[in-house]
Chimera marker file (.cmm) of the C-alpha trace (Angstrom):
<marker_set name="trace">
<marker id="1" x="168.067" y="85.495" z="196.207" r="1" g="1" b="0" radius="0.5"/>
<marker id="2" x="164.704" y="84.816" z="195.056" r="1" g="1" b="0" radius="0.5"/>
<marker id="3" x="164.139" y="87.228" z="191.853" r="1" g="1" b="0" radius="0.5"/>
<marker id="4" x="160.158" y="86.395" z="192.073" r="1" g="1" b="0" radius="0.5"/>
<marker id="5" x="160.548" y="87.963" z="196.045" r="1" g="1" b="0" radius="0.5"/>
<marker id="6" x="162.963" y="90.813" z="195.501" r="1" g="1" b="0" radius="0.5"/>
<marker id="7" x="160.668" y="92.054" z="192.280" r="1" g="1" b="0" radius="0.5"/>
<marker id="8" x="157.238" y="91.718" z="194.305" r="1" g="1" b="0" radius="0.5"/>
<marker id="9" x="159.054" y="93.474" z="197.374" r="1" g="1" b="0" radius="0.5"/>
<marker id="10" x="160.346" y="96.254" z="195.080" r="1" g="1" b="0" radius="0.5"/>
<marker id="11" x="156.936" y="96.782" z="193.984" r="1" g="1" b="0" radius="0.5"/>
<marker id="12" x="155.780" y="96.964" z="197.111" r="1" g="1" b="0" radius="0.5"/>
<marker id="13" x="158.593" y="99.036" z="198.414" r="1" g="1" b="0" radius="0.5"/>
<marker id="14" x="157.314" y="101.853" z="195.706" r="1" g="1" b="0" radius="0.5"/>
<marker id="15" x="154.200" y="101.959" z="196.460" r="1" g="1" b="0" radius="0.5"/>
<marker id="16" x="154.869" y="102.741" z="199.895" r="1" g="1" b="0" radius="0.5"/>
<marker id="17" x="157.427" y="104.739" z="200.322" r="1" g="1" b="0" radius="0.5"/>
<marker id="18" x="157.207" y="105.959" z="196.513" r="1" g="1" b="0" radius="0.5"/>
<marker id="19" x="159.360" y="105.495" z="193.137" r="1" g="1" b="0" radius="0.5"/>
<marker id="20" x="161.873" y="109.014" z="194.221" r="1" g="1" b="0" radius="0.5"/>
<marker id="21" x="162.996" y="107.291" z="197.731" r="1" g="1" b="0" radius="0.5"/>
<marker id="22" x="163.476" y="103.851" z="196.452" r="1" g="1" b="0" radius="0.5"/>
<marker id="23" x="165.268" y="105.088" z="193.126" r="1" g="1" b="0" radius="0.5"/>
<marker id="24" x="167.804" y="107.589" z="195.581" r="1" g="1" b="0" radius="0.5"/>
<marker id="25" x="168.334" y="104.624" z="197.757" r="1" g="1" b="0" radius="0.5"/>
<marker id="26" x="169.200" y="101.555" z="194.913" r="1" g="1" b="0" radius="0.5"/>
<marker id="27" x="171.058" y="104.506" z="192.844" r="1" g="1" b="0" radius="0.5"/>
<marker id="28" x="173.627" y="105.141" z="195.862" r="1" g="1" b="0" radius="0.5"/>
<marker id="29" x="174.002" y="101.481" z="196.349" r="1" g="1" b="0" radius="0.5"/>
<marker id="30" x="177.524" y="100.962" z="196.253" r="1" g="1" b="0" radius="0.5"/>
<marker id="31" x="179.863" y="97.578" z="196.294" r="1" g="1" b="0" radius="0.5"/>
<marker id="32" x="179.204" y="97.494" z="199.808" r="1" g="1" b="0" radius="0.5"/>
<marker id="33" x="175.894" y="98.963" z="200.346" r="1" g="1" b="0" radius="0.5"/>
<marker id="34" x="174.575" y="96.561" z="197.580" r="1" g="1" b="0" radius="0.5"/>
<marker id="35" x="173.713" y="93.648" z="199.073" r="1" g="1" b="0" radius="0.5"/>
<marker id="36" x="171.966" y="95.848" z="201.906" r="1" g="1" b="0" radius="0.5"/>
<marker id="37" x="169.332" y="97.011" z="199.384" r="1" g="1" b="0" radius="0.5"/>
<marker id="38" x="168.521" y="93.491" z="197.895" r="1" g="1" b="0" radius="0.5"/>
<marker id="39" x="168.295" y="92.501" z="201.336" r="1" g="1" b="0" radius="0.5"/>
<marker id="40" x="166.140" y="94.715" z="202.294" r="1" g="1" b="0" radius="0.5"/>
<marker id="41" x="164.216" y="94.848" z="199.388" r="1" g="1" b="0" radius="0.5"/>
<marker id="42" x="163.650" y="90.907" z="198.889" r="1" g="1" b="0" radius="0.5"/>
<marker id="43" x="163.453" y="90.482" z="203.024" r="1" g="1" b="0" radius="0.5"/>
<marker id="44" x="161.694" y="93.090" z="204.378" r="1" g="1" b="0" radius="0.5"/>
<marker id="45" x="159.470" y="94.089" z="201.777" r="1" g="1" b="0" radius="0.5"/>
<marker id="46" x="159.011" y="90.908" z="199.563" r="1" g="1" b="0" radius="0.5"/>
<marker id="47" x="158.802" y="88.385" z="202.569" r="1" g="1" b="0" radius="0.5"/>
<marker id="48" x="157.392" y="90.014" z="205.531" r="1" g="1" b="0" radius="0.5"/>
<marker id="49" x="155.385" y="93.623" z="203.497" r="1" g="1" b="0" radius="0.5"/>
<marker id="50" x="154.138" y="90.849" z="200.891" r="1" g="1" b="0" radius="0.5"/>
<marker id="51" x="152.694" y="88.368" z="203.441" r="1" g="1" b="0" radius="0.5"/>
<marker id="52" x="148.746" y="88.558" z="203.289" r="1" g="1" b="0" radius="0.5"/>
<marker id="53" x="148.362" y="88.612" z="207.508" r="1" g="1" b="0" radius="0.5"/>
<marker id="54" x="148.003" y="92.132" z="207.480" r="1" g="1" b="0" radius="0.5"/>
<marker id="55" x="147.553" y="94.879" z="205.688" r="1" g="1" b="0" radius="0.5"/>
<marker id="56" x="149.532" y="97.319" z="204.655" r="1" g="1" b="0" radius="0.5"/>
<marker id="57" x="147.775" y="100.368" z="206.443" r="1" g="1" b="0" radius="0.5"/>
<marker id="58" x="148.339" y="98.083" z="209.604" r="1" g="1" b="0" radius="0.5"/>
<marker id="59" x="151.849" y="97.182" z="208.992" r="1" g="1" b="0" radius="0.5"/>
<marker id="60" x="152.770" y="101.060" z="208.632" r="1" g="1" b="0" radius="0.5"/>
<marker id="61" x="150.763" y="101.604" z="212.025" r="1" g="1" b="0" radius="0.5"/>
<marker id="62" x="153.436" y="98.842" z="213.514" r="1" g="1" b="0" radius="0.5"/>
<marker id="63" x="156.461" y="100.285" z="212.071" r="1" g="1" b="0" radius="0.5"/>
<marker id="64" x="155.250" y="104.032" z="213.083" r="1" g="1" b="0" radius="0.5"/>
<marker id="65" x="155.804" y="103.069" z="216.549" r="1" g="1" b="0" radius="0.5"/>
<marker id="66" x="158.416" y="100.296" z="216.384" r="1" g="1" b="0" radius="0.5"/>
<marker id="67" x="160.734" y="103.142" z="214.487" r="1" g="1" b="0" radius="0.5"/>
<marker id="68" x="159.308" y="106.049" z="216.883" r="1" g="1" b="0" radius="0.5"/>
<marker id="69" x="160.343" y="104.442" z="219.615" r="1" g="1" b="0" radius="0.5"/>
<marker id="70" x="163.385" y="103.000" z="218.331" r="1" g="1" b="0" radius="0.5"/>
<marker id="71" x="164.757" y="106.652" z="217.750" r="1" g="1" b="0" radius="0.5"/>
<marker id="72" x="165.301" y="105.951" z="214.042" r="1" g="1" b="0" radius="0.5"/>
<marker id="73" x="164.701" y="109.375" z="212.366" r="1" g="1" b="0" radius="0.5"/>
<marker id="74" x="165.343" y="108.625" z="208.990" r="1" g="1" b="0" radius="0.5"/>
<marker id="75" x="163.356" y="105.529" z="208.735" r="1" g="1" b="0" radius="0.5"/>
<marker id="76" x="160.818" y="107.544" z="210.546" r="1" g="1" b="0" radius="0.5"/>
<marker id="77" x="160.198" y="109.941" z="207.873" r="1" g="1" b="0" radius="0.5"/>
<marker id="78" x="160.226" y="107.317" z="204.937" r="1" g="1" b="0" radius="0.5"/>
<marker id="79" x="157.610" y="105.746" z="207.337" r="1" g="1" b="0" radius="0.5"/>
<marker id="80" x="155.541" y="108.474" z="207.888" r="1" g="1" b="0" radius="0.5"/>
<marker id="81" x="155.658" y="109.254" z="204.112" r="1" g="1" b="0" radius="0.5"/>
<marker id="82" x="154.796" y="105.363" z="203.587" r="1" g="1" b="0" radius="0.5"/>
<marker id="83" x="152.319" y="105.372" z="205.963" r="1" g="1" b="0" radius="0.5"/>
<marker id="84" x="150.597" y="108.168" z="204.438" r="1" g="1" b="0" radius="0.5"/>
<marker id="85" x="151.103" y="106.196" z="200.752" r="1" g="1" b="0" radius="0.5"/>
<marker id="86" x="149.210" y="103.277" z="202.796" r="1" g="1" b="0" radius="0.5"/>
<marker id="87" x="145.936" y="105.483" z="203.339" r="1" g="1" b="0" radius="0.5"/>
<marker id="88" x="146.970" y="106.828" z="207.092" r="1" g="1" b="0" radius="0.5"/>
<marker id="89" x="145.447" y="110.571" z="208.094" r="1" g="1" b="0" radius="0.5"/>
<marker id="90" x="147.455" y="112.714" z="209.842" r="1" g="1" b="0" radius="0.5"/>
<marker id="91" x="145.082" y="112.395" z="212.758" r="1" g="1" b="0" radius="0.5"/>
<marker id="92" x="146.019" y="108.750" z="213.133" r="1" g="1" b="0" radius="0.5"/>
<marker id="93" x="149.391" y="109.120" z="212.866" r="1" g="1" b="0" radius="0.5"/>
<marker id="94" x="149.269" y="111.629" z="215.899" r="1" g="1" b="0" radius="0.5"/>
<marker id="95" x="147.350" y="109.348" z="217.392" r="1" g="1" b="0" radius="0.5"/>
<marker id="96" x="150.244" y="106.683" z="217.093" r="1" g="1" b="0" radius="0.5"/>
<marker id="97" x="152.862" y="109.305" z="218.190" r="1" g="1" b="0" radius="0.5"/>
<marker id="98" x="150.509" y="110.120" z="221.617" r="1" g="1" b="0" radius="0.5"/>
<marker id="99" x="150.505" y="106.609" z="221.943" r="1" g="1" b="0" radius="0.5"/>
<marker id="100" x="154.325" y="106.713" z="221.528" r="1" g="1" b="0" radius="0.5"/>
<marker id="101" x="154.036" y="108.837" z="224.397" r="1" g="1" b="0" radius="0.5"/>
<marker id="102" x="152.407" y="106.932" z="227.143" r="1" g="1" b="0" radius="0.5"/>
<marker id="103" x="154.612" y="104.119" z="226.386" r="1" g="1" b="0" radius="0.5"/>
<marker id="104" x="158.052" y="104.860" z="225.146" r="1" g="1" b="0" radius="0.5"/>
<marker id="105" x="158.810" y="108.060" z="226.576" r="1" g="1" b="0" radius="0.5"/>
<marker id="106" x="157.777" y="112.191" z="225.844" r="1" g="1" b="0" radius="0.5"/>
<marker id="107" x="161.253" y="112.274" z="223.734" r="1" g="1" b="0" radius="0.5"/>
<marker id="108" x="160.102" y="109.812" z="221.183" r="1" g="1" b="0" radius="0.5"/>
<marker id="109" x="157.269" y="111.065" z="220.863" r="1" g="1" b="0" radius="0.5"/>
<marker id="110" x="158.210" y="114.961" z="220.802" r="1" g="1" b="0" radius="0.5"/>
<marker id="111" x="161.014" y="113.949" z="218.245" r="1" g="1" b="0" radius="0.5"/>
<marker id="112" x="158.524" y="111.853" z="215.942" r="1" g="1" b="0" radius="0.5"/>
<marker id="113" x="155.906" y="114.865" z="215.993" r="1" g="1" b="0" radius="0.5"/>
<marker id="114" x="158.877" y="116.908" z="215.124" r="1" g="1" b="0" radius="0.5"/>
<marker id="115" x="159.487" y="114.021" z="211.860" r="1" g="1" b="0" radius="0.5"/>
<marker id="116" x="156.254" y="114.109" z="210.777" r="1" g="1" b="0" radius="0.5"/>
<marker id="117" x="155.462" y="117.772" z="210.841" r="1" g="1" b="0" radius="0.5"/>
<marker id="118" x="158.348" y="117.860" z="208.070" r="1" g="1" b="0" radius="0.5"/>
<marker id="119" x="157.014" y="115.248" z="206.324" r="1" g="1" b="0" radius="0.5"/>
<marker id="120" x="153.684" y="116.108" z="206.138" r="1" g="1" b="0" radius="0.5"/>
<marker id="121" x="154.147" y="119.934" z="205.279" r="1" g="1" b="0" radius="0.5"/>
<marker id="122" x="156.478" y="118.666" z="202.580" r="1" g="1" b="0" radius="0.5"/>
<marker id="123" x="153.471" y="116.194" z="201.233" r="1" g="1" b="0" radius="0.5"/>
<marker id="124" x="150.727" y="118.884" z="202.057" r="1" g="1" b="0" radius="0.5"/>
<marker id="125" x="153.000" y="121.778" z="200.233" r="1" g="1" b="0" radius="0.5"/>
<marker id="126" x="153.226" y="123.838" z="203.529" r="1" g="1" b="0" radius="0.5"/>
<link id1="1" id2="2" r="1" g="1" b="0" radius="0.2"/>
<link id1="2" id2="3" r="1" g="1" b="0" radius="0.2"/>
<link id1="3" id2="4" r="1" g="1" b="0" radius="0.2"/>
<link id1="4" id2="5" r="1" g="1" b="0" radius="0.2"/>
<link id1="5" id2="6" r="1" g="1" b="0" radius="0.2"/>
<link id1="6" id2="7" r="1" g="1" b="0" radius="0.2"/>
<link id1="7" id2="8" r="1" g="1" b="0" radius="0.2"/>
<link id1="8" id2="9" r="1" g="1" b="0" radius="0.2"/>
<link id1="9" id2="10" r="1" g="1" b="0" radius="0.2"/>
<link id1="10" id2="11" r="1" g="1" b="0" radius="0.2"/>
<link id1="11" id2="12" r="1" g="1" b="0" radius="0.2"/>
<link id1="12" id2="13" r="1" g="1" b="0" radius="0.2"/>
<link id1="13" id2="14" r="1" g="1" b="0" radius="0.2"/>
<link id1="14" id2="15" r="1" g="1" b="0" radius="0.2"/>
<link id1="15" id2="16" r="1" g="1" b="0" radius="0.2"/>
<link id1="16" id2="17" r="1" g="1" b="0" radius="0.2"/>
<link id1="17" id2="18" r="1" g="1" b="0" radius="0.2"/>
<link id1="18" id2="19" r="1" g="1" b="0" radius="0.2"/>
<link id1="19" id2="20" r="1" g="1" b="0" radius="0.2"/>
<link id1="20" id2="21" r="1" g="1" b="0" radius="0.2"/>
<link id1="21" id2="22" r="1" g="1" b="0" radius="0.2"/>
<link id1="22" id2="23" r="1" g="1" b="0" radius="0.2"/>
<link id1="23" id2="24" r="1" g="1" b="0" radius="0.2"/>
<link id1="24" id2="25" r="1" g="1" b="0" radius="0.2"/>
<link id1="25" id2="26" r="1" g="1" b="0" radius="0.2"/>
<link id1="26" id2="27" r="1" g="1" b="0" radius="0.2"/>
<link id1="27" id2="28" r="1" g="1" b="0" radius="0.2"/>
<link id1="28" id2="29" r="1" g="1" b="0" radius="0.2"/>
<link id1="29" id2="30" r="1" g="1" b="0" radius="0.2"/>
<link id1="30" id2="31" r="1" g="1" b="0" radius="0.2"/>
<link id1="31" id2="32" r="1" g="1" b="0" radius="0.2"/>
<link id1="32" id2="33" r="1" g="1" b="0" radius="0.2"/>
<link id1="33" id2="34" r="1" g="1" b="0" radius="0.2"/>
<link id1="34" id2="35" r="1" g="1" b="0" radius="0.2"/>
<link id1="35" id2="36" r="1" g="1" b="0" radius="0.2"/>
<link id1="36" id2="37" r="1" g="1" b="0" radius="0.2"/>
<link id1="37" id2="38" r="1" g="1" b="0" radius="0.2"/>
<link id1="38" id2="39" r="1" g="1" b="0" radius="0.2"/>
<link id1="39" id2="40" r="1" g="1" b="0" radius="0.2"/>
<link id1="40" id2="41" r="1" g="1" b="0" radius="0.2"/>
<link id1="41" id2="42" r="1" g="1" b="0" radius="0.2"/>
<link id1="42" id2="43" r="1" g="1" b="0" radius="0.2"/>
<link id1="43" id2="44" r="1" g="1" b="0" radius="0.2"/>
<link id1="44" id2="45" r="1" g="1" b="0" radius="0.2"/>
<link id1="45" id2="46" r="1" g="1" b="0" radius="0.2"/>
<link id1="46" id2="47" r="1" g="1" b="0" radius="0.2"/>
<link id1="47" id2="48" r="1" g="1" b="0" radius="0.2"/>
<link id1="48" id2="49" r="1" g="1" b="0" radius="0.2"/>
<link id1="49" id2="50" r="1" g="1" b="0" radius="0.2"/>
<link id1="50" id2="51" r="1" g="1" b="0" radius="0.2"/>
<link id1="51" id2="52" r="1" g="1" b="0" radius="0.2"/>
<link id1="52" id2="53" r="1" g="1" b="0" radius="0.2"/>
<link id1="53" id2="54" r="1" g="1" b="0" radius="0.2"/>
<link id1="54" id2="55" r="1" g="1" b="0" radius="0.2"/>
<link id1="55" id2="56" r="1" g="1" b="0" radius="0.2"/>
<link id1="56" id2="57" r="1" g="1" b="0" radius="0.2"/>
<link id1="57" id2="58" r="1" g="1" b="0" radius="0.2"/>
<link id1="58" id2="59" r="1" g="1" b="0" radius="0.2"/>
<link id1="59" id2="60" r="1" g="1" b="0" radius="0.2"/>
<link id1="60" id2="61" r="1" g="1" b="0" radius="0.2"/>
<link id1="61" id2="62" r="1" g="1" b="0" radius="0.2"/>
<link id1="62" id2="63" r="1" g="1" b="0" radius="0.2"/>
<link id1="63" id2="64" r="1" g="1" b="0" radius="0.2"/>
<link id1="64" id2="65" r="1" g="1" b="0" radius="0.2"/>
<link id1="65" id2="66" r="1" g="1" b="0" radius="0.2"/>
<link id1="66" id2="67" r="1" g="1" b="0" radius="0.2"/>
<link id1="67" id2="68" r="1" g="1" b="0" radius="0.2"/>
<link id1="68" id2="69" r="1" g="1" b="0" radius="0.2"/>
<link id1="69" id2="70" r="1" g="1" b="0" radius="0.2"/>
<link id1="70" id2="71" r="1" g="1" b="0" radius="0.2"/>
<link id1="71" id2="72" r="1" g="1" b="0" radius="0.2"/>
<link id1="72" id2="73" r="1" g="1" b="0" radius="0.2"/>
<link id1="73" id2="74" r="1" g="1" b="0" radius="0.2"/>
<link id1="74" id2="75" r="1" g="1" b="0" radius="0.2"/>
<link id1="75" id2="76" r="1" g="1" b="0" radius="0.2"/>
<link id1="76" id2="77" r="1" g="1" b="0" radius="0.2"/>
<link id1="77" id2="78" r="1" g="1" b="0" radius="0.2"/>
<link id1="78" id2="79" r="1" g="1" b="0" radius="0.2"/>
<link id1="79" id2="80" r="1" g="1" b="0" radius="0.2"/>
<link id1="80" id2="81" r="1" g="1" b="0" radius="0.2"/>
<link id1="81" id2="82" r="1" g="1" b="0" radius="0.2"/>
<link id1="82" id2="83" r="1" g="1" b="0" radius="0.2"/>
<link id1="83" id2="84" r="1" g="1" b="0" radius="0.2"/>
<link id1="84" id2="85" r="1" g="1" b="0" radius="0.2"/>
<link id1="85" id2="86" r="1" g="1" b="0" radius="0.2"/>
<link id1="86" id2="87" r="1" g="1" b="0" radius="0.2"/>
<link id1="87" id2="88" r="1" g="1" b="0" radius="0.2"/>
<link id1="88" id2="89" r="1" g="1" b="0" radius="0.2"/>
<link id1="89" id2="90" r="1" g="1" b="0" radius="0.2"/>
<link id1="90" id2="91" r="1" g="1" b="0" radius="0.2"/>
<link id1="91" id2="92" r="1" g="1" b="0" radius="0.2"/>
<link id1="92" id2="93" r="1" g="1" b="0" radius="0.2"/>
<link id1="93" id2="94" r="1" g="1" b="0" radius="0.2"/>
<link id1="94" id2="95" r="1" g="1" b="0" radius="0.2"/>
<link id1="95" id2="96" r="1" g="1" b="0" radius="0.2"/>
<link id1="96" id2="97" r="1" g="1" b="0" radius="0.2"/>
<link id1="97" id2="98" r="1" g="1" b="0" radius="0.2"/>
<link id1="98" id2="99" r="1" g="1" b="0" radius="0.2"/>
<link id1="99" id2="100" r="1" g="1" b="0" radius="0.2"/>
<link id1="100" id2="101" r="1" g="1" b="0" radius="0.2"/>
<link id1="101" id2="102" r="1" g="1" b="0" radius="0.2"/>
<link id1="102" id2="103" r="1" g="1" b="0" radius="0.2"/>
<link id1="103" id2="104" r="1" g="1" b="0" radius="0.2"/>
<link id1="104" id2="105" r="1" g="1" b="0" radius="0.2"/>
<link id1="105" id2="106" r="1" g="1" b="0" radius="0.2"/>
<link id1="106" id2="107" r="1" g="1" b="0" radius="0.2"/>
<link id1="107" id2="108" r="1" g="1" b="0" radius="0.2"/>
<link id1="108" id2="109" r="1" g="1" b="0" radius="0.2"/>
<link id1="109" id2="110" r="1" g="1" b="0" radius="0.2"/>
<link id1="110" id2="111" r="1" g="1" b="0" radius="0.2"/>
<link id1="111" id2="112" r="1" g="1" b="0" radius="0.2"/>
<link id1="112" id2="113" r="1" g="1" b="0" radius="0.2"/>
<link id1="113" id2="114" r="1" g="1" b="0" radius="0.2"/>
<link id1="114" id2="115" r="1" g="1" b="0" radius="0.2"/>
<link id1="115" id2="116" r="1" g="1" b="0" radius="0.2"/>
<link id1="116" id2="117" r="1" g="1" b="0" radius="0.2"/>
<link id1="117" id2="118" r="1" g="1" b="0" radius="0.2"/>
<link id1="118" id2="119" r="1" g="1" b="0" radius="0.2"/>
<link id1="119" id2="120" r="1" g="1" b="0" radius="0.2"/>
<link id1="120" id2="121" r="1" g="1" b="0" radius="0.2"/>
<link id1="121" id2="122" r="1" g="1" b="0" radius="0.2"/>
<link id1="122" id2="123" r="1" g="1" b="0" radius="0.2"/>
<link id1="123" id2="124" r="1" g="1" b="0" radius="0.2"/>
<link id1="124" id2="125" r="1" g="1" b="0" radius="0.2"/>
<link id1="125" id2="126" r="1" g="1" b="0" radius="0.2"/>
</marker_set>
């Protein structure tokens, strides 16, 4: 592991999906979960979150509708939450989910509406 990679994907990995999810998830890390996290954390978010090709309002667009229509609820509301973090409204995120829609099918979409109303009411105090 590259410590310069895992410590600029960690920062990166609290700044989007914020310093409460990231602390829950390295916390719970376990023997086996372990290497998981600095996987994650050096791979996804150092590597591929810290490359300069896009940016990061972008990248939580892609992953809004890779994970939507992937069925992957609980990375979908660490998304949504993240994507929100990367300066996302709530109209474009619907947006995303209609989008979801046309292309991946009305349960993806009525299931990630269902996600981010959560979310969002939980951010928003509601």
């Amino acid at each position: 592991m590259n410590d310069e990679t895992y410590e600029k994907g960690l920062k990166i990995r609290r700044e989007t999906l914020g310093d409460a999810y990231v602390d829950k998830a390295l916390s719970e890390a376990t023997d086996f979960t372990q290497d998981l996290q600095t996987f994650v954390t050096t791979y996804c978010w150092g590597e591929i979150w810290g490359r300069e090709g896009l940016d990061r309002k972008t990248r939580s667009i892609i992953n809004l509708a890779m994970i939507s229509a992937l069925n992957r609820p609980h990375e979908l509301a660490a998304h949504v939450r993240g994507a929100v973090n990367n300066g996302l409204t709530e109209d474009e995120i619907k947006e995303i989910f209609l989008q979801v829609g046309i292309y991946c099918g009305v349960p993806a979409m009525v299931d990630s509406f269902r996600i981010a109303k959560t979310v969002l009411g939980e951010i928003n105090g509601k």
